[in-house]
N, C-alpha and C positions, 0 to 999 in steps of 0.2 A: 791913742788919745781920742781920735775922730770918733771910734766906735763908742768908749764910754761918754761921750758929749751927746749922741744920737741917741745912747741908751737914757743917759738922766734927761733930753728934751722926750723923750716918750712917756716915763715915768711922770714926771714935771706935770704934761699936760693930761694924763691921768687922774693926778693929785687936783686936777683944778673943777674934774667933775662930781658930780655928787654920788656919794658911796651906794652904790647897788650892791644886793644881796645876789639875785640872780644873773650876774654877768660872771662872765668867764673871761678871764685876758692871760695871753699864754705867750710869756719872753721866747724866741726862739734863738739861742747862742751857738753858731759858730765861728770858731778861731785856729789858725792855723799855727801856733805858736804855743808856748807855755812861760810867757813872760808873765811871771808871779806878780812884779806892781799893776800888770792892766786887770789881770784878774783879779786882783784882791778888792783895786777899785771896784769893777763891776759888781762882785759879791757886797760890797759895800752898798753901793747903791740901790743894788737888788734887795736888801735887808732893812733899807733905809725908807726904803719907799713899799714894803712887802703888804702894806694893805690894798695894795693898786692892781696887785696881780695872782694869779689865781694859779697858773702853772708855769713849769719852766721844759723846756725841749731844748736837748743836745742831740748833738747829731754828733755820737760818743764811735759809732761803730760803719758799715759798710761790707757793701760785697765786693769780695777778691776778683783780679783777674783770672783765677783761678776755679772760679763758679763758691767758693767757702765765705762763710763771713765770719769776719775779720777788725780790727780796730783801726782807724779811720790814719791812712798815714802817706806822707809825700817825700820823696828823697831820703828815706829809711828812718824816718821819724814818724813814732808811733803817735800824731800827736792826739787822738783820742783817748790815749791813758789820758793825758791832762784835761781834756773838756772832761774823763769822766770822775775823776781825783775832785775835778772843779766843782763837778753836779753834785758829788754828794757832801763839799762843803757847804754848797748851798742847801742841800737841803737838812742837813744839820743846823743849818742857822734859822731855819723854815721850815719847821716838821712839817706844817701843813699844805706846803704847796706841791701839786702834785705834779711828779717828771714824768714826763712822756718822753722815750727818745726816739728817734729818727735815724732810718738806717737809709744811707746812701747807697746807690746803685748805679752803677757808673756805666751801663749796659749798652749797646747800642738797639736794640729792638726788644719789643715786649716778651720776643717769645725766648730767648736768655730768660727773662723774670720767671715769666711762666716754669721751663726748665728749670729753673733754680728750686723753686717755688717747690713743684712737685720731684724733686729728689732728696729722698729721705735721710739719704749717706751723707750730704750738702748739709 
């Protein structure tokens, strides 16, 4: 509940400025869970309030321990199927907003990224 109170005071005070054409405002949603009432809320208020914002960013996927990427998951719960189940209910309710997602990278030093980065089989 914390989160969607933080999300509708952001939106809120969105709503309180005057509509621009040339701004850009981009939700960034990560959730560790798939409890359907807080996301239904958020998708709610995200569609409620959808003239305020212009993108939406999940952080749906990530790189494995393993050097592969993979769907974003803790304790054998995949729970990025759900942020990404969530993104495209949103954007089904919001054709127009555009997703961007974000991939996590859990690495300890740049040169993993790099490594990653530059292997093609990866």
């Amino acid at each position: 509940m914390k989160m969607l109170t933080s999300i509708m005071t952001v939106l809120c005070a969105l709503g309180t400025a005057e509509a621009a054409t040339d701004r850009t405002v981009m939700l960034w949603v990560f959730r560790h869970d798939n409890d359907t009432q807080a996301w239904q809320g958020m998708v709610d208020q995200i569609t409620a309030h959808k003239e305020n914002l212009t993108h939406i960013s999940m952080c749906t996927h990530r790189i494995l321990d393993n050097g592969t990427f993979g769907f974003q998951s803790a304790n054998g719960v995949q729970y990025g199927l759900a942020m990404e189940y969530w993104a495209n209910v949103i954007h089904a309710e919001v054709p127009e907003f555009v997703m961007t997602p974000l991939i996590d990278v859990d690495y300890q030093s740049w040169e993993d990224i790099y490594a990653f980065m530059g292997d093609e089989q990866k």
